[in-house]
PyMOL Python script that loads the backbone (N, CA, C, O; Angstrom):
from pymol import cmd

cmd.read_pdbstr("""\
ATOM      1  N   UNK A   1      10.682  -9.867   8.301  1.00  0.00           N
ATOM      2  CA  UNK A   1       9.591  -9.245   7.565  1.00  0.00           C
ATOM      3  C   UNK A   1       9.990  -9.117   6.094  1.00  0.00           C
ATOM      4  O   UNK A   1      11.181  -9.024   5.795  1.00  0.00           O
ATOM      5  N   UNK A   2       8.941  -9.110   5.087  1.00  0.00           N
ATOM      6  CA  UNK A   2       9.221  -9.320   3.975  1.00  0.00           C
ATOM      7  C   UNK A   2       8.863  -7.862   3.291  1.00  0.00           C
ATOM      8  O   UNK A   2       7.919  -7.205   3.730  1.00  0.00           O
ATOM      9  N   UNK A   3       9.505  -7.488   2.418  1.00  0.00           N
ATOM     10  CA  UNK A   3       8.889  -6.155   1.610  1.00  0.00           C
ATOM     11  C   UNK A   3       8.454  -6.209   0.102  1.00  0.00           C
ATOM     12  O   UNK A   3       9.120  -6.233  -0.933  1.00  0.00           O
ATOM     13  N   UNK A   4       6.828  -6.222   0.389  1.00  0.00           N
ATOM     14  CA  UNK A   4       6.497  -6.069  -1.243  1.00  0.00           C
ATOM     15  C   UNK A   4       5.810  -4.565  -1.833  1.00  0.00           C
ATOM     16  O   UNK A   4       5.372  -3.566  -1.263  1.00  0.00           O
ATOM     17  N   UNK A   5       5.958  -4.957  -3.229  1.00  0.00           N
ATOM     18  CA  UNK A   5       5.643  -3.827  -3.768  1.00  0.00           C
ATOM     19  C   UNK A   5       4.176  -3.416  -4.630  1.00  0.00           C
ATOM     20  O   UNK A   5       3.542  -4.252  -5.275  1.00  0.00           O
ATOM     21  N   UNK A   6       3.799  -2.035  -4.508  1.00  0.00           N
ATOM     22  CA  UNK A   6       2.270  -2.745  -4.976  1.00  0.00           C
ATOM     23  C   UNK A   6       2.309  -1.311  -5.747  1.00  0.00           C
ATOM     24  O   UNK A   6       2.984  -0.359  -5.355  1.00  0.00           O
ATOM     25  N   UNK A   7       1.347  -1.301  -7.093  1.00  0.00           N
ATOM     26  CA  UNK A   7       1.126  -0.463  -7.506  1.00  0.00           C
ATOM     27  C   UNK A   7      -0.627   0.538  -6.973  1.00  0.00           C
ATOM     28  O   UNK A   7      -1.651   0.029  -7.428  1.00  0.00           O
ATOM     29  N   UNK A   8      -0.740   1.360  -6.409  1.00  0.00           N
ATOM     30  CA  UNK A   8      -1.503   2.491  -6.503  1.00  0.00           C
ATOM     31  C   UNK A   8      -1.828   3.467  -7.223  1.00  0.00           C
ATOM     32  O   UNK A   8      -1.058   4.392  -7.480  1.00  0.00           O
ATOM     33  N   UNK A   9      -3.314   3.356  -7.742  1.00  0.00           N
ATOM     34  CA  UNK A   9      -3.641   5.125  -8.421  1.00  0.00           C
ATOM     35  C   UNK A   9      -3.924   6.156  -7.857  1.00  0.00           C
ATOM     36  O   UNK A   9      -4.976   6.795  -7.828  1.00  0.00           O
ATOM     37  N   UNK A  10      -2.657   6.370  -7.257  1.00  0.00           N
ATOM     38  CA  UNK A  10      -3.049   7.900  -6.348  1.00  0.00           C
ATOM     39  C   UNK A  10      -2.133   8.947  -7.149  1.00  0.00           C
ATOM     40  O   UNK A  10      -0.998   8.952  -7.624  1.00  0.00           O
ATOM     41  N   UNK A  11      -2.946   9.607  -7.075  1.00  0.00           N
ATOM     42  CA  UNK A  11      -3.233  11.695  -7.969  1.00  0.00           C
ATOM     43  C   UNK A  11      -2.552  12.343  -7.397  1.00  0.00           C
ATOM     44  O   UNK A  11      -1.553  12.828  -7.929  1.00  0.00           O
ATOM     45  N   UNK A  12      -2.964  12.621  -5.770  1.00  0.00           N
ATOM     46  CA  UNK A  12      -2.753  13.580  -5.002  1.00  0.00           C
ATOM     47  C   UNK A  12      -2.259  13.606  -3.683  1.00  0.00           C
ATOM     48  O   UNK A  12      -2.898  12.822  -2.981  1.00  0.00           O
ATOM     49  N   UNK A  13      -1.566  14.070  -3.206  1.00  0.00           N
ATOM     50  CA  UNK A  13      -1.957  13.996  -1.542  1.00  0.00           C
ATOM     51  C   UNK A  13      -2.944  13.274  -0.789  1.00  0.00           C
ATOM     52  O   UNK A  13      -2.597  12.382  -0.015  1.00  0.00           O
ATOM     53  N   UNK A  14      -4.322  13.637  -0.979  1.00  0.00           N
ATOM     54  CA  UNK A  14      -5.483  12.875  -0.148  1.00  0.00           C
ATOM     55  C   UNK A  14      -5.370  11.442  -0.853  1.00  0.00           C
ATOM     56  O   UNK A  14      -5.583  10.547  -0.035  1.00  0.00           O
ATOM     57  N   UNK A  15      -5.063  10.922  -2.292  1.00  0.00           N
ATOM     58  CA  UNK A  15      -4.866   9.202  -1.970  1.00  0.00           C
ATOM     59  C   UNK A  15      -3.966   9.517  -1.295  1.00  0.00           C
ATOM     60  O   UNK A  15      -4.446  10.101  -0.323  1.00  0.00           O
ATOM     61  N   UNK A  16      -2.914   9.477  -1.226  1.00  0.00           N
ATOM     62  CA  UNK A  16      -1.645   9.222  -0.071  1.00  0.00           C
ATOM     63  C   UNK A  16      -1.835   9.214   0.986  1.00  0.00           C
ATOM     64  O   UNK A  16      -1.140   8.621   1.811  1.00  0.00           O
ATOM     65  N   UNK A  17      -3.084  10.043   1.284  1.00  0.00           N
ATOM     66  CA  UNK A  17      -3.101   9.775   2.705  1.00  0.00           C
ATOM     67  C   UNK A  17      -4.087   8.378   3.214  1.00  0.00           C
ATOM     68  O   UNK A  17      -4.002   7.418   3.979  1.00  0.00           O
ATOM     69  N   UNK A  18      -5.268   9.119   2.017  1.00  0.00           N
ATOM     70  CA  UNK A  18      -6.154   7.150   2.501  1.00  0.00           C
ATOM     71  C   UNK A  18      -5.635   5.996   2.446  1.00  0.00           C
ATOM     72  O   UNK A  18      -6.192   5.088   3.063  1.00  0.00           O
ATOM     73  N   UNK A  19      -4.733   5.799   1.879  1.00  0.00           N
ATOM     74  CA  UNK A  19      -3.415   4.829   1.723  1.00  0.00           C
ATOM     75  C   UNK A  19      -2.398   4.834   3.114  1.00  0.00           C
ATOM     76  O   UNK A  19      -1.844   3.842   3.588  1.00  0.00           O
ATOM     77  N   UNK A  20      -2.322   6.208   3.609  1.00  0.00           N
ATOM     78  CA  UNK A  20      -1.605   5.957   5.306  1.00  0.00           C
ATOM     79  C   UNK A  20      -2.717   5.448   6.224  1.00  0.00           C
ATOM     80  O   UNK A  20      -2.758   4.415   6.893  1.00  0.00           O
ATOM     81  N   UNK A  21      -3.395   6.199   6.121  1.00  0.00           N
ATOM     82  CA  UNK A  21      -4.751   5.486   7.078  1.00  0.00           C
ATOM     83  C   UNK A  21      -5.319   4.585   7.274  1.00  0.00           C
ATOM     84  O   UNK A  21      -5.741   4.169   8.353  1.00  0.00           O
ATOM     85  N   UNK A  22      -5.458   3.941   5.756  1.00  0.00           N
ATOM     86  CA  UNK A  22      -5.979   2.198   5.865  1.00  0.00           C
ATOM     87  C   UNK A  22      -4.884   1.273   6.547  1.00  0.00           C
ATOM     88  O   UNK A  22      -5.118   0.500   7.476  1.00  0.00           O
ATOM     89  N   UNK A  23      -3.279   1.534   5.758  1.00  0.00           N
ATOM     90  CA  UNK A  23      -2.182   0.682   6.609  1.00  0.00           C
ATOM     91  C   UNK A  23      -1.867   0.976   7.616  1.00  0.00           C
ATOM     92  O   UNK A  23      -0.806   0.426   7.909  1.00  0.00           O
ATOM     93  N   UNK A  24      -2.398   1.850   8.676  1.00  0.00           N
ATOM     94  CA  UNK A  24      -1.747   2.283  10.271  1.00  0.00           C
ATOM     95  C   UNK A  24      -3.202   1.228  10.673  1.00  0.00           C
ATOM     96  O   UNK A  24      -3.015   0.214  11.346  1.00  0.00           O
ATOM     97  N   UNK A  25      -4.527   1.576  10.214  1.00  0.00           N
ATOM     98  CA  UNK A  25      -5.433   0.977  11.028  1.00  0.00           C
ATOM     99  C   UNK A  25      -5.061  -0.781  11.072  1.00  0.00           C
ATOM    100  O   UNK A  25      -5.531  -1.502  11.951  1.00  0.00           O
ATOM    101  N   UNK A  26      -4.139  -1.304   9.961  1.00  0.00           N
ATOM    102  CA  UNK A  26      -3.991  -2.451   9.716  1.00  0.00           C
ATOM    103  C   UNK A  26      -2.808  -2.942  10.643  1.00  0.00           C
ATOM    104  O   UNK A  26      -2.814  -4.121  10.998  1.00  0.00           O
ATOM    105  N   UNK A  27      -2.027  -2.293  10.959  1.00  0.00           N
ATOM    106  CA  UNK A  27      -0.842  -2.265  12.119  1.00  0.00           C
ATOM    107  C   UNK A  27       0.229  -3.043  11.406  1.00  0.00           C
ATOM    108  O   UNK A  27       0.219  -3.305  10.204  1.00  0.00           O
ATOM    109  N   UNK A  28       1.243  -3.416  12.358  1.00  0.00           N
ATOM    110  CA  UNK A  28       2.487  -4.312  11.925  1.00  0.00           C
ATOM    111  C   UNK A  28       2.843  -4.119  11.055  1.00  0.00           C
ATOM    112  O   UNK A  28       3.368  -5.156  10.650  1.00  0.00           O
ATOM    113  N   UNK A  29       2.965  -3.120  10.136  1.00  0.00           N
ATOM    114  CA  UNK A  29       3.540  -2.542   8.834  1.00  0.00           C
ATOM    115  C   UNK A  29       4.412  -1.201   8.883  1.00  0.00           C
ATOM    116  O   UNK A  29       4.106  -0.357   9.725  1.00  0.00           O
ATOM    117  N   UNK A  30       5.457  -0.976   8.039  1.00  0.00           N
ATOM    118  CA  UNK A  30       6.272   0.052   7.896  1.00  0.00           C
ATOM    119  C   UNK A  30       5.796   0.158   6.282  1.00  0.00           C
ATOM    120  O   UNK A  30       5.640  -0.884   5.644  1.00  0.00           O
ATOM    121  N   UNK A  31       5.560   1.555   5.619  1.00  0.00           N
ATOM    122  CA  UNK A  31       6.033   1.002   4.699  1.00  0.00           C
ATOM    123  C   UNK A  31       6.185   2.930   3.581  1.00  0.00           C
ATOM    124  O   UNK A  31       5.801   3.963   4.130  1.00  0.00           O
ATOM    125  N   UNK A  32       6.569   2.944   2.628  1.00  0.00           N
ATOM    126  CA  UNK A  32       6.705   4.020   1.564  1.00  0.00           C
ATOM    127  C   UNK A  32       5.803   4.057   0.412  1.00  0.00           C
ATOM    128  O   UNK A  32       5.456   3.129  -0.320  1.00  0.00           O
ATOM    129  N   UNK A  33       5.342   5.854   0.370  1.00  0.00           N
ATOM    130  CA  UNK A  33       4.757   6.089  -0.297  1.00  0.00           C
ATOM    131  C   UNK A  33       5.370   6.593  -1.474  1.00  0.00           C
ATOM    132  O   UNK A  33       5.944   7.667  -1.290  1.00  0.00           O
ATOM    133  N   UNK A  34       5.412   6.229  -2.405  1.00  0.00           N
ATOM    134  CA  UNK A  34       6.078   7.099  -3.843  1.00  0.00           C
ATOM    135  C   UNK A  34       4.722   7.316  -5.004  1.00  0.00           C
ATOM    136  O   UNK A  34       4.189   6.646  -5.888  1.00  0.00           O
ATOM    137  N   UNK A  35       4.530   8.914  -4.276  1.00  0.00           N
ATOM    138  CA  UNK A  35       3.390   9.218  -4.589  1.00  0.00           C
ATOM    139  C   UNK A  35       3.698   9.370  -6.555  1.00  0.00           C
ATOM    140  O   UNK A  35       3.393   8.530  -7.402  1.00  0.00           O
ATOM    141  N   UNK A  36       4.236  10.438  -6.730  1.00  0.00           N
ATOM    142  CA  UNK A  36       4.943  10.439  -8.545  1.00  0.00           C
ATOM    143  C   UNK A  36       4.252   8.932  -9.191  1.00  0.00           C
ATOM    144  O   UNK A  36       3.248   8.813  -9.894  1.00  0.00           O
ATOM    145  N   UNK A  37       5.350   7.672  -8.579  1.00  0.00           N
ATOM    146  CA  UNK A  37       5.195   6.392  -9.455  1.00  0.00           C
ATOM    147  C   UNK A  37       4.296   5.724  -8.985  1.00  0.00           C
ATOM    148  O   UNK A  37       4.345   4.578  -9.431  1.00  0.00           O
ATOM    149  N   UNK A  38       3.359   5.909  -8.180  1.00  0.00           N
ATOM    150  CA  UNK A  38       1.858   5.232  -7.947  1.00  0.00           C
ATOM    151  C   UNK A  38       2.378   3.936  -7.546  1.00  0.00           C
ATOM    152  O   UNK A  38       2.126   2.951  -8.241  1.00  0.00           O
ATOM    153  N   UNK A  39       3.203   3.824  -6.305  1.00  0.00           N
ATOM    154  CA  UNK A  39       4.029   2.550  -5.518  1.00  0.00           C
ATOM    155  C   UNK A  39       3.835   2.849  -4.490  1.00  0.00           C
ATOM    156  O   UNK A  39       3.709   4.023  -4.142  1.00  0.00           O
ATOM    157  N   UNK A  40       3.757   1.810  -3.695  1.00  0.00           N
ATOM    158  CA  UNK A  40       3.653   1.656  -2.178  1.00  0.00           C
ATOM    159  C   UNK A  40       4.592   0.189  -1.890  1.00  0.00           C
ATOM    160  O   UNK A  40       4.143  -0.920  -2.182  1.00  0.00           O
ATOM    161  N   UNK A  41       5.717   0.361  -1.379  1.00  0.00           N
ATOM    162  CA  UNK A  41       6.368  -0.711  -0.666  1.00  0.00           C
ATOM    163  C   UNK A  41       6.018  -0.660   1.187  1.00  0.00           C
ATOM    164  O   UNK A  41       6.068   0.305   1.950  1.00  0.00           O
ATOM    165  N   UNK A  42       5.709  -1.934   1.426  1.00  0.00           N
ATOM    166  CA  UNK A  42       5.268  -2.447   2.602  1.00  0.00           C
ATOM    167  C   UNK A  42       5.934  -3.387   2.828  1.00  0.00           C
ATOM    168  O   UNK A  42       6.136  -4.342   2.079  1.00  0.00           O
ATOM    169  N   UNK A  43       6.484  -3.147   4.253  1.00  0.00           N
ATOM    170  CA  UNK A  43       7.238  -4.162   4.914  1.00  0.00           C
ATOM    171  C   UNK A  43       6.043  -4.631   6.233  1.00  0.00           C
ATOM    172  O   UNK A  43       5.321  -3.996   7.002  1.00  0.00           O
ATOM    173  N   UNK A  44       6.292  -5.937   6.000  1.00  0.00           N
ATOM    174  CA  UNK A  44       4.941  -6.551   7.181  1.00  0.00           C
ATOM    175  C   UNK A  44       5.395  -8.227   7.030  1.00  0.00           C
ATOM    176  O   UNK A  44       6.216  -8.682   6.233  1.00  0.00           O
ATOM    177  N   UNK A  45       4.802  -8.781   7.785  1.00  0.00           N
ATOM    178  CA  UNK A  45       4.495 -10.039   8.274  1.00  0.00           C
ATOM    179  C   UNK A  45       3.291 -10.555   7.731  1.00  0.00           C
ATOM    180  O   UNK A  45       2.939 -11.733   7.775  1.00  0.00           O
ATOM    181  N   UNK A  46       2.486  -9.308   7.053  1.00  0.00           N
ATOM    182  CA  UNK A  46       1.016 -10.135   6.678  1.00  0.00           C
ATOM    183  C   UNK A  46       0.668 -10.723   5.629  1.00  0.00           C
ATOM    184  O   UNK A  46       1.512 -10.236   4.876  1.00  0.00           O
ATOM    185  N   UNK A  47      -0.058 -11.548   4.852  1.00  0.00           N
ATOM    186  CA  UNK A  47      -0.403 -11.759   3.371  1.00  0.00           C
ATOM    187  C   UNK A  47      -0.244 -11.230   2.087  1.00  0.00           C
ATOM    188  O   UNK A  47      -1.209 -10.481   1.937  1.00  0.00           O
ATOM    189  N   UNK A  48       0.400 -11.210   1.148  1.00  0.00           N
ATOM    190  CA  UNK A  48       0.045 -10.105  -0.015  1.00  0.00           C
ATOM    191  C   UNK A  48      -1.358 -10.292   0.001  1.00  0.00           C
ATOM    192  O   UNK A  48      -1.809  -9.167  -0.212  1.00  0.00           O
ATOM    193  N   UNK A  49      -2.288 -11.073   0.133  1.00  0.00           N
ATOM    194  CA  UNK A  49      -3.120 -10.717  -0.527  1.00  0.00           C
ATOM    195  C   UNK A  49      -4.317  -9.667   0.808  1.00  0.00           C
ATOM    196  O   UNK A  49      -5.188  -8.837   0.548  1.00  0.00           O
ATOM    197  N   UNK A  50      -3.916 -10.104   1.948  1.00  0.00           N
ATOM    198  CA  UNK A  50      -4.409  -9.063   3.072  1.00  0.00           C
ATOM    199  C   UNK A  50      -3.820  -7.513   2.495  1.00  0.00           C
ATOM    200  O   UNK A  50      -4.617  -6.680   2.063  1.00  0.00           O
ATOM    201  N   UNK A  51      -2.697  -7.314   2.537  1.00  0.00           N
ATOM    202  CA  UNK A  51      -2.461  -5.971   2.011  1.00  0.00           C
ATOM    203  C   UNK A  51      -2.766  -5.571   1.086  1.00  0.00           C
ATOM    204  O   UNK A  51      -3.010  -4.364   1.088  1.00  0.00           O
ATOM    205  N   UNK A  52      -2.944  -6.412  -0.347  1.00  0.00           N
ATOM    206  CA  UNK A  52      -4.051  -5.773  -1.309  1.00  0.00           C
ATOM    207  C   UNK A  52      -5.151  -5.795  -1.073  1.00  0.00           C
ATOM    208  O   UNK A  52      -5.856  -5.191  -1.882  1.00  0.00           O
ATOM    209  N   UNK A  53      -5.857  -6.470   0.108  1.00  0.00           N
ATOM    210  CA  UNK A  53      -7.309  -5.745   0.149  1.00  0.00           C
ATOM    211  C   UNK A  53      -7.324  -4.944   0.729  1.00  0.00           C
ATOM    212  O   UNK A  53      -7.999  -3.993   0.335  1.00  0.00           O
ATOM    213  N   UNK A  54      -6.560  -4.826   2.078  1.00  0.00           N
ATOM    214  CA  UNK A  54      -6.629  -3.070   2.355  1.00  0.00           C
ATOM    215  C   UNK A  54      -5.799  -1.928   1.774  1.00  0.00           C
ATOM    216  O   UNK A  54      -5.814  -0.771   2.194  1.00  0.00           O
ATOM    217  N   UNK A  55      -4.956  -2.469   0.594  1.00  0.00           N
ATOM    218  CA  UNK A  55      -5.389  -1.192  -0.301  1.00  0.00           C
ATOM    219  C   UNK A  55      -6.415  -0.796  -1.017  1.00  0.00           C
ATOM    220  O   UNK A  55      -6.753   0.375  -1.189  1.00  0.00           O
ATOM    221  N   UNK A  56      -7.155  -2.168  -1.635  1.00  0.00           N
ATOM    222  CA  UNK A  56      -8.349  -1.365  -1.959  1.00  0.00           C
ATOM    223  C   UNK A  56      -9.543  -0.889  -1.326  1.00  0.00           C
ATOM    224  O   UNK A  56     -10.532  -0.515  -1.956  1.00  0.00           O
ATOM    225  N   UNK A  57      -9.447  -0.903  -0.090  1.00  0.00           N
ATOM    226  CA  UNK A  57     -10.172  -0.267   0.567  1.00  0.00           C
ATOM    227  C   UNK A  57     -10.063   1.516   0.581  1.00  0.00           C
ATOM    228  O   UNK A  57     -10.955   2.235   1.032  1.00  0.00           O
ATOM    229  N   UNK A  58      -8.826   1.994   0.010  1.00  0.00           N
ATOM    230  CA  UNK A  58      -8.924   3.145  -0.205  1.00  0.00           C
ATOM    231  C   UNK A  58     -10.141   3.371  -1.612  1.00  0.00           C
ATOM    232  O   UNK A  58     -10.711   4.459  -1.539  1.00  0.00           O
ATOM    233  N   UNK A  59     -10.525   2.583  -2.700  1.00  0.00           N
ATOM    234  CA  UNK A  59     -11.309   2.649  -3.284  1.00  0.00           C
ATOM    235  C   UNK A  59     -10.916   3.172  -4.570  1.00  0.00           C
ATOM    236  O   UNK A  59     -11.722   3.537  -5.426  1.00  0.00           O
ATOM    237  N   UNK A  60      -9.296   3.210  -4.723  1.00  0.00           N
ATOM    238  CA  UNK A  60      -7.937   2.961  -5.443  1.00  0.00           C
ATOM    239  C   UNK A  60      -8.031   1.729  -6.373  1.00  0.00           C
ATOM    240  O   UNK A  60      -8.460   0.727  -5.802  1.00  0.00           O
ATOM    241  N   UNK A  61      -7.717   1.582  -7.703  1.00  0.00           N
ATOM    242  CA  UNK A  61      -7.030   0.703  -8.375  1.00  0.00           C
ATOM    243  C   UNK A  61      -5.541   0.527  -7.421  1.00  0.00           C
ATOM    244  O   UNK A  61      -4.606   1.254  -7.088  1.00  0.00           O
ATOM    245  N   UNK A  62      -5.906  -0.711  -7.248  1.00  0.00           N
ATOM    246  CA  UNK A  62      -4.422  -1.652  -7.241  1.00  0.00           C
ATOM    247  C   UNK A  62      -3.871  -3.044  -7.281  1.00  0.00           C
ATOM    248  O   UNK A  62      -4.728  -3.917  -7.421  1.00  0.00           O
ATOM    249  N   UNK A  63      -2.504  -3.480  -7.180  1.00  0.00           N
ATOM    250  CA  UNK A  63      -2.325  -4.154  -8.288  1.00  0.00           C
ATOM    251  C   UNK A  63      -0.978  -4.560  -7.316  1.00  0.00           C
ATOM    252  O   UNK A  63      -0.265  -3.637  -6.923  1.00  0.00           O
ATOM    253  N   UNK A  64      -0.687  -5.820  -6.981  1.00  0.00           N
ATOM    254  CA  UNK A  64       0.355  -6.702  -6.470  1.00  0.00           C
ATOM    255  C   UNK A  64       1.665  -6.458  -7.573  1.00  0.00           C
ATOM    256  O   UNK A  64       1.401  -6.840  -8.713  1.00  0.00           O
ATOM    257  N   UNK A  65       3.175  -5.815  -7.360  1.00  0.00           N
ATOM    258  CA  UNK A  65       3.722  -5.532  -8.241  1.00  0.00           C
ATOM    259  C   UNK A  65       4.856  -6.851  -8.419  1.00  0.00           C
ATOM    260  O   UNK A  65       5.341  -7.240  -9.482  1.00  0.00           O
ATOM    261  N   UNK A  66       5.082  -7.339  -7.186  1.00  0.00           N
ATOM    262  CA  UNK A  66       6.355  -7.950  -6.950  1.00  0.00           C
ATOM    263  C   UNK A  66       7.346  -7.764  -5.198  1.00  0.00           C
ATOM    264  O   UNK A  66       7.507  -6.677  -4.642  1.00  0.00           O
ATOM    265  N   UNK A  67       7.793  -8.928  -4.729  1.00  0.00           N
ATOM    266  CA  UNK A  67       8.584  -8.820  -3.783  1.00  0.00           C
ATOM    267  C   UNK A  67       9.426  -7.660  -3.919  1.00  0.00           C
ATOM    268  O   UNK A  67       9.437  -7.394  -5.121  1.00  0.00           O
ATOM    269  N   UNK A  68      10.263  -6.693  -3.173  1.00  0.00           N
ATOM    270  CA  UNK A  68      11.007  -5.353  -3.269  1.00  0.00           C
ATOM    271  C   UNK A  68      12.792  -5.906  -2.787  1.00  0.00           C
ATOM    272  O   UNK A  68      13.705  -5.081  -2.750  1.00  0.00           O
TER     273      UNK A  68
END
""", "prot")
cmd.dss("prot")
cmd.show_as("cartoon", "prot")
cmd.util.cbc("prot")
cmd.orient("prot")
């Protein structure tokens, strides 16, 4: 599995969490929230570009940062 890194605009707690919720419903993923630096590293098997659309499904700016 590969781990990339993505940038998120989450504020508060509740993004952090719509951000856990979209990637559990998406499965096969582990991954960290670093709420402070508006990062999310994801370890998965799936597409970058599948995992940036279900980050923006939180309804979040985000933004493909780089492999981790």
């Amino acid at each position: 599995m590969t781990k990339e890194e993505f940038f998120v605009d989450m504020t508060c707690e509740g993004c952090s969490g719509a951000v856990t919720r979209v990637l559990n419903k998406l499965g096969g993923v582990q991954f960290e929230i670093d709420l402070p630096n508006k990062s999310v590293v994801i370890e998965s098997q799936h597409r970058v570009e599948l995992l940036l659309e279900t980050l923006l499904k939180t309804g979040k700016d985000a933004a493909y940062r780089g492999p981790k």
